[in-house]
C-alpha positions in Angstrom: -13.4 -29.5 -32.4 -12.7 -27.4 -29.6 -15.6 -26.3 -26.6 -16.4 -23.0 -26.7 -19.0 -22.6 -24.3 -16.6 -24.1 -22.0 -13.2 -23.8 -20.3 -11.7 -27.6 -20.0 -8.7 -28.2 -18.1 -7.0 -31.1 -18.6 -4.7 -33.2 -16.1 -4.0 -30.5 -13.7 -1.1 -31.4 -11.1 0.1 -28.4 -9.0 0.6 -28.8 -5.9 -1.9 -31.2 -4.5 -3.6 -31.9 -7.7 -3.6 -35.5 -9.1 -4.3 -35.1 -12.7 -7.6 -33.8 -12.3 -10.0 -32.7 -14.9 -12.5 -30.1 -14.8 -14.9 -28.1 -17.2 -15.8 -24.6 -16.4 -18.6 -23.4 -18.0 -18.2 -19.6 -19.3 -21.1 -17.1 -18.6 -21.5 -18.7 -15.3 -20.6 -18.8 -12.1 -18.7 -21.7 -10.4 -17.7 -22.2 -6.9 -14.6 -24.5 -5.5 -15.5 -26.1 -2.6 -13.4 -28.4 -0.4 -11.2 -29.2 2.8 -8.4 -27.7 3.7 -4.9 -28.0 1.8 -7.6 -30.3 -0.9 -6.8 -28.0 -4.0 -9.0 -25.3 -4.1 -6.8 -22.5 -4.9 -4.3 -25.0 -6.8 -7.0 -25.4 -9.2 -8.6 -21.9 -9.4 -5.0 -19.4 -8.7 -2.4 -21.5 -9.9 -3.6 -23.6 -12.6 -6.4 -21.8 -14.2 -5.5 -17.5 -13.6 -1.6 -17.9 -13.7 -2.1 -19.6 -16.9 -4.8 -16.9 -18.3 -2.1 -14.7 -16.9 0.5 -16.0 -18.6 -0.8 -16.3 -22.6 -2.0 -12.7 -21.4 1.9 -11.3 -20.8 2.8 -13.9 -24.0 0.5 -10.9 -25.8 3.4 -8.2 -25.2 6.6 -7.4 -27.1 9.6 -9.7 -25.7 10.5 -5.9 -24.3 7.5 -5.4 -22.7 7.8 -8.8 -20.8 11.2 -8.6 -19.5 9.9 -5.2 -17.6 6.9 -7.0 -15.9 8.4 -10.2 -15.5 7.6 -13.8 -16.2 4.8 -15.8 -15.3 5.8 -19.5 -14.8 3.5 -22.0 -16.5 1.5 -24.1 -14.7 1.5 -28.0 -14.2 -1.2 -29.0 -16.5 -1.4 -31.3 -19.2 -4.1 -28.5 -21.5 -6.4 -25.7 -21.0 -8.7 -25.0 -23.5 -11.4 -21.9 -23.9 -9.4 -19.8 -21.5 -10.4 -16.0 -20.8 -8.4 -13.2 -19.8 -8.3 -13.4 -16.3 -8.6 -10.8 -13.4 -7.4 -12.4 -10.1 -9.8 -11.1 -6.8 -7.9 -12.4 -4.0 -7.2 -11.2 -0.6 -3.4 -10.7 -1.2 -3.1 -8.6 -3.8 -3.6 -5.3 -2.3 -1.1 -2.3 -2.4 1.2 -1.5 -0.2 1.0 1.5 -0.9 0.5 4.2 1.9 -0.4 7.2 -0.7 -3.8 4.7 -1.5 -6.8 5.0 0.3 -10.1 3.7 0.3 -11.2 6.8 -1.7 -8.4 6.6 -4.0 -9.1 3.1 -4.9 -12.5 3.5 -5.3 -12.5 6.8 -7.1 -14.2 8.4 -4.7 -11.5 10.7 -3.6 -11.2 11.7 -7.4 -14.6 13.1 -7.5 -14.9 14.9 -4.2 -11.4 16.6 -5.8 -13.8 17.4 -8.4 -16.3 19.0 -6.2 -14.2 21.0 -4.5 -12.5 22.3 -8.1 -15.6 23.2 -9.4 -18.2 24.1 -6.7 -14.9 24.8 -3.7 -14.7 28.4 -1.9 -11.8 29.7 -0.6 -10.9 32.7 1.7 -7.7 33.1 0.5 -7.6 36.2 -2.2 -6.3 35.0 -5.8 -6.1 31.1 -5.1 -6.4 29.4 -8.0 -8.8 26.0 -8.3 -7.8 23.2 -10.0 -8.2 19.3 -8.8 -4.3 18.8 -8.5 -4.7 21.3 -5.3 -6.6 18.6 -3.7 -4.4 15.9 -4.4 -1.7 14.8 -1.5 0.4 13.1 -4.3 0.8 16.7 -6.3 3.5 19.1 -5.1 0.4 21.6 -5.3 -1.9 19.8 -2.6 0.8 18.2 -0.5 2.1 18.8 2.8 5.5 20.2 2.4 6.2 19.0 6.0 5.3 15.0 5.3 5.0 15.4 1.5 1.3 14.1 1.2 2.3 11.0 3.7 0.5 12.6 6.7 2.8 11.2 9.2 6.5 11.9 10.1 8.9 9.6 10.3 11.1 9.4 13.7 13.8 7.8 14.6 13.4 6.0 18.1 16.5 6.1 19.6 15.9 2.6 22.1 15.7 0.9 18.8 19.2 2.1 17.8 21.0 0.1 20.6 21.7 -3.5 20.9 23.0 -3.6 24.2 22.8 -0.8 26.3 25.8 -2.2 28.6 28.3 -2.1 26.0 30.1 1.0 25.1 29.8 2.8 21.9 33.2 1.5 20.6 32.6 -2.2 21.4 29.6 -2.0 19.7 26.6 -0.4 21.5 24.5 0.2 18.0 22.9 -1.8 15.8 24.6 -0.3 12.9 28.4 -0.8 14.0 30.1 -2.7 11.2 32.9 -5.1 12.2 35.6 -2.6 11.7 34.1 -0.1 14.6 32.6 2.4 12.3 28.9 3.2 12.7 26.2 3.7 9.9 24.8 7.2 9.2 27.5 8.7 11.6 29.5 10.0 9.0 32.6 9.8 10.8 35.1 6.9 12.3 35.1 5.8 16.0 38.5 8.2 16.8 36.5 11.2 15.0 33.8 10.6 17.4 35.8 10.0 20.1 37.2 13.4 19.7 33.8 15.1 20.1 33.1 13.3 23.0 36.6 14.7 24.6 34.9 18.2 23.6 32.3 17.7 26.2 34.6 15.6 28.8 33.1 11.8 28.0 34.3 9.5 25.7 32.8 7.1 23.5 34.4 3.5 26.0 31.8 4.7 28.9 28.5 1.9 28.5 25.7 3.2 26.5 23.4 3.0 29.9 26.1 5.4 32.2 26.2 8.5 29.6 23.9 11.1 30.9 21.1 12.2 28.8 22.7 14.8 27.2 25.8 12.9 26.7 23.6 10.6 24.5 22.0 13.7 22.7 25.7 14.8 21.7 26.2 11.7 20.1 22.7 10.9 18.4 21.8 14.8 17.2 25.6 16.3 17.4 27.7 18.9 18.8 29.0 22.6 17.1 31.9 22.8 19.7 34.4 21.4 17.6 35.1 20.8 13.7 35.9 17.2 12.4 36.7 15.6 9.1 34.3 13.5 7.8 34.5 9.9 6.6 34.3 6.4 7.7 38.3 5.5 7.0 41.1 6.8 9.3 44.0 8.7 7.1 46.6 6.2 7.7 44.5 3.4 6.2 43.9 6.0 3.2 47.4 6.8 2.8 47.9 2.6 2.2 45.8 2.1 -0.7 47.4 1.6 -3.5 47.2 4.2 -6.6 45.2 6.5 -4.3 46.1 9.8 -3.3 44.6 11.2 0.1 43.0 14.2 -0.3 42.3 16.5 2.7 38.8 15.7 4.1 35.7 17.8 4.4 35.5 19.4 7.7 32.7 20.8 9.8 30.4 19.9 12.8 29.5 16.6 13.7 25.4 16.5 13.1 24.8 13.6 14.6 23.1 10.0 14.0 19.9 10.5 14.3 20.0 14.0 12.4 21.7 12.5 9.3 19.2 9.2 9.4 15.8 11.7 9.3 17.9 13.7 6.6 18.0 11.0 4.5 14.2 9.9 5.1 13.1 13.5 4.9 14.2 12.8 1.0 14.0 8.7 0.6 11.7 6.5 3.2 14.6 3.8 3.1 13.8 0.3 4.3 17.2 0.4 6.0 16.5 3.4 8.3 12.8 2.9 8.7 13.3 -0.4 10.8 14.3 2.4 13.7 12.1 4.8 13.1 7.8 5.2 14.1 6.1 7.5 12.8 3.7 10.3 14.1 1.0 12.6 13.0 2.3 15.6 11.0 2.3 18.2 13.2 1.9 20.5 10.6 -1.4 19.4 8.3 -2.3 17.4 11.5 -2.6 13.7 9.4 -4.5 15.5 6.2 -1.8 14.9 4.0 -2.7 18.6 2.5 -1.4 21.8 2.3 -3.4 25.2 4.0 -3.9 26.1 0.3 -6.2 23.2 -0.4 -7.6 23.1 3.3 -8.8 26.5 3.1 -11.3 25.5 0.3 -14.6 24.6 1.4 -17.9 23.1 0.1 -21.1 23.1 2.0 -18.8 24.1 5.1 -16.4 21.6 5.2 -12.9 21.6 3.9 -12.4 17.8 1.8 -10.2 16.3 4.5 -13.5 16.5 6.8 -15.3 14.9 3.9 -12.6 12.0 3.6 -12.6 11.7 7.3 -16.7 11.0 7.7 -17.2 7.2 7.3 -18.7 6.5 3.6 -22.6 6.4 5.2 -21.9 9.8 6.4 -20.5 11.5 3.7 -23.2 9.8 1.4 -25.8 11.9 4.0 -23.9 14.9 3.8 -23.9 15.4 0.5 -27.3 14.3 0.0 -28.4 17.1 2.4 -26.1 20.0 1.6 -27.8 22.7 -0.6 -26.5 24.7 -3.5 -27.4 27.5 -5.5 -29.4 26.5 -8.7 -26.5 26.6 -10.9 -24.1 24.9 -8.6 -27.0 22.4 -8.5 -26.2 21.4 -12.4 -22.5 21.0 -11.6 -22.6 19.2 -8.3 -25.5 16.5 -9.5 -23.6 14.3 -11.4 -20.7 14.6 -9.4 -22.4 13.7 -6.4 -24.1 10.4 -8.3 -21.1 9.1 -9.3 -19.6 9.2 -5.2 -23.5 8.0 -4.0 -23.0 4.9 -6.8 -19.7 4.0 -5.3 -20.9 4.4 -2.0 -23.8 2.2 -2.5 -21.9 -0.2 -3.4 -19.5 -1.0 -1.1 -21.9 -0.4 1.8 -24.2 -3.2 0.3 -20.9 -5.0 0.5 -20.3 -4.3 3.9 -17.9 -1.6 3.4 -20.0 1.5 4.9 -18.2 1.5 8.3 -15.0 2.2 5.8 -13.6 6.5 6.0 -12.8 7.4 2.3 -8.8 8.6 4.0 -8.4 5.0 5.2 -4.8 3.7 4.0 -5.3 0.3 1.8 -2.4 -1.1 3.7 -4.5 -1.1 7.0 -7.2 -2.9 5.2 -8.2 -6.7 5.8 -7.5 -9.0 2.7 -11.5 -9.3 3.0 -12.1 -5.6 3.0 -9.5 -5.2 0.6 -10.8 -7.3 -2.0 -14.6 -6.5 -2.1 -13.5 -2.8 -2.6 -11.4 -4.8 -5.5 -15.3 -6.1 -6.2 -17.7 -3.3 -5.9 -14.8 -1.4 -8.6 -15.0 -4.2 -11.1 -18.7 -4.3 -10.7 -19.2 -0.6 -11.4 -17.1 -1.2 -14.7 -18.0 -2.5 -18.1 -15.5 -5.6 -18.9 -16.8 -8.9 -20.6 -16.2 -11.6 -21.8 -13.1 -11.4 -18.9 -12.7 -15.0 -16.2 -12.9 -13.5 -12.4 -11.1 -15.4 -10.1 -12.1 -14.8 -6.5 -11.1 -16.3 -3.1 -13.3 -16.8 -0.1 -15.3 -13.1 -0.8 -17.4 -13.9 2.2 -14.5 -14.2 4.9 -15.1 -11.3 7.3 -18.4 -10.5 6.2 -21.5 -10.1 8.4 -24.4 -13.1 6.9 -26.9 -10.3 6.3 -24.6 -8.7 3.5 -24.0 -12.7 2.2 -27.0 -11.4 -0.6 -26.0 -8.7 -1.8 -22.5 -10.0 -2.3 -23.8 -12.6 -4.6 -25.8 -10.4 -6.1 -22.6 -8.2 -7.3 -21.4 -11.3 -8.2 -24.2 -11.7 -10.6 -24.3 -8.6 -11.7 -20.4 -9.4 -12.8 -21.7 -12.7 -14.9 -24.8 -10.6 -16.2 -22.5 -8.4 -18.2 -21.1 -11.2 -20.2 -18.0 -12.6 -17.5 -17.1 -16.2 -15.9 -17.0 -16.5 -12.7 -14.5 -19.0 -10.7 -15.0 -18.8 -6.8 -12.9 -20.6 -4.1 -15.7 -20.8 -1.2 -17.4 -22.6 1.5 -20.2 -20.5 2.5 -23.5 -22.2 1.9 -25.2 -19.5 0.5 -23.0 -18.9 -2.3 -23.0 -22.9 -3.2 -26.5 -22.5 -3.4 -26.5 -20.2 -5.6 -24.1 -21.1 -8.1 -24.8 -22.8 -11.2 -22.0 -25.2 -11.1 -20.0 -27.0 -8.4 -16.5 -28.2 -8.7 -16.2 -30.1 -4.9 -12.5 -31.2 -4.0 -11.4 -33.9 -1.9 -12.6 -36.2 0.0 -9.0 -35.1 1.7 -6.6 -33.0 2.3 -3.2 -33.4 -0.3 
């Protein structure tokens, strides 16, 4: 007869486990304690939630699955009484840079509610609705950055690989073998010739062109028309069943024009390596456009509400006074942001600016904003799987991060926790301790 108080694992080996077997009760919490390189996450990540992750993608239509990939199964003998599982961990974060705090958290989404309800523009006949708000609509966004808030530049010093070679033996980084160089658009002979233009050629090192030698070659020149291509004509005219067809002419635009072209419309990988990036000059790093900046609620526009820390705005907007009416609207509103503030700040997470991009997050901060959302929800009867929730955290916040935690098993949910603070052993139910040693 099979346990169904109780998840049992049976004769778990992966990675450093030796057949072990463990009973986790459900409706509780348990902690995984142990040394170093013992087990701990073995047990609790790749044992027991990538095998609740697995009969959880076995669920979806053989369609479904080959879209969101296989989950491999696990080096275990059984498990027995398994939940669906949610994995907390400090590496599953987006990376992202269109989420922030306040878009994770929801936050954003109702201070875009605010301003669409209860918002007050100067601008005659501007039309309200939350998409104007949002810097991942064409109707908020930045044309400049396109909601990003920065642009992306290409640094020139990162270009070059050796600034004493010349540009035909190889002075970029993006020279192929047969001379031609990425994102110039033409060959090394074409170039050549529009260096002639402007009495340099393209065999002087990379170090001995003058300045505006180098901006000839990197942003172009309109002094002479060229054809375009990487291939000379004579190796065109040798390929076989090919015709060669006149070129495309015009000016030569220049690397570093053509690589921001293309970024201005993709953010490639390949180009980014040589680019940084800078504040928009144009919406100044608020991602919006002057249509949605020019709405304002007690004052402020929202991108000065998403730039106050979470304490602050929670101050703000318990302070800032409305009409009667606007009173009924902006209530509830207002609640929901205060809830979600609350909670993270009892989880440490007040210092936090509701525009703060998740990928500049800690894996700690990260995943107790992962916390405070799930504890705001209403899943049960779901396993959580959480690793080391404490790391990063200040002791005085140790409570109330166990007590989220037990609000999380109060609403019907398992809790599985890789830690070593004492505080949390102490308070768990159940212990599973790994070891004596490491592997």
């Amino acid at each position: 007869m099979k346990d169904m108080n109780n998840i049992v694992v049976k004769k778990a080996c992966e990675h450093n486990l030796q057949e072990i077997d463990v009973t986790i009760p459900k409706d509780e919490m348990t902690v995984v304690t142990g040394v170093s390189g013992s087990g701990k996450s073995s047990l609790a990540f790749d044992t027991v939630f990538r095998e609740g992750q697995r009969r959880y993608l076995e669920s979806f239509s053989s369609y479904a699955r080959s879209i969101m990939g296989k989950a491999g199964k696990p080096t275990v003998e059984s498990i027995t009484g398994l939940l669906p599982a949610i994995s907390i961990d400090q590496k599953t974060t987006t990376a992202n840079s269109r989420s922030t705090v306040g878009t994770l958290s929801e936050i954003y989404d109702f201070l875009r509610l605010l301003f669409a309800r209860l918002g007050k523009s100067e601008l005659p006949d501007l039309k309200i609705d939350r998409s104007l708000f949002s810097f991942n609509s064409l109707r908020g966004a930045c044309k400049a950055c396109k909601g990003l808030g920065v642009q992306d530049r290409i640094d020139p010093e990162l270009l070059i690989t050796d600034p004493s070679r010349t540009v035909r033996d190889g002075a970029f980084v993006m020279t192929t073998p047969s001379g031609y160089i990425v994102y110039s658009q033409v060959t090394m002979e074409v170039l050549n010739d529009v260096c002639n233009a402007h009495d340099f050629s393209v065999d002087i090192p990379w170090q001995d062109l003058s300045e505006d030698q180098k901006q000839i070659i990197l942003h172009g020149s309109s002094r002479i028309k060229v054809p375009f291509g990487k291939h000379p004509l004579e190796n065109r005219l040798k390929w076989s069943g090919i015709t060669a067809k006149p070129r495309e002419e015009g000016f030569y635009t220049g690397i570093i024009t053509i690589m921001e072209d293309i970024l201005k419309r993709d953010r490639n990988d390949n180009i980014l390596r040589f680019a940084r990036s800078i504040t928009c000059p144009i919406c100044n790093g608020t991602r919006l456009n002057n249509d949605a900046l020019s709405v304002r609620f007690g004052g402020k526009n929202i991108s000065e509400l998403n730039a106050l820390s979470l304490l602050e705005l929670d101050t703000f907007l318990s302070k800032v006074k409305v009409n009667e009416n606007s009173k009924k609207i902006a209530d509830p509103i207002i609640t929901e942001i205060s809830k979600r503030i609350k909670t993270l700040s009892q989880l440490g997470l007040g210092y936090l600016t509701s525009d703060r991009e998740s990928t500049t997050l800690s894996g700690g901060e990260a995943q107790r904003i992962r916390l405070a959302i799930q504890t705001l929800g209403d899943l049960q009867n779901v396993l959580y799987v959480l690793d080391e929730p404490s790391i990063g955290l200040h002791p005085q916040h140790n409570a109330a991060l166990i007590s989220a935690l037990a609000g999380l098993q109060q609403k019907g949910n398992t809790l599985l926790v890789v830690e070593h603070d004492k505080d949390f052993i102490r308070s768990s139910e159940n212990l599973i301790d790994i070891g004596p040693k490491a592997g």
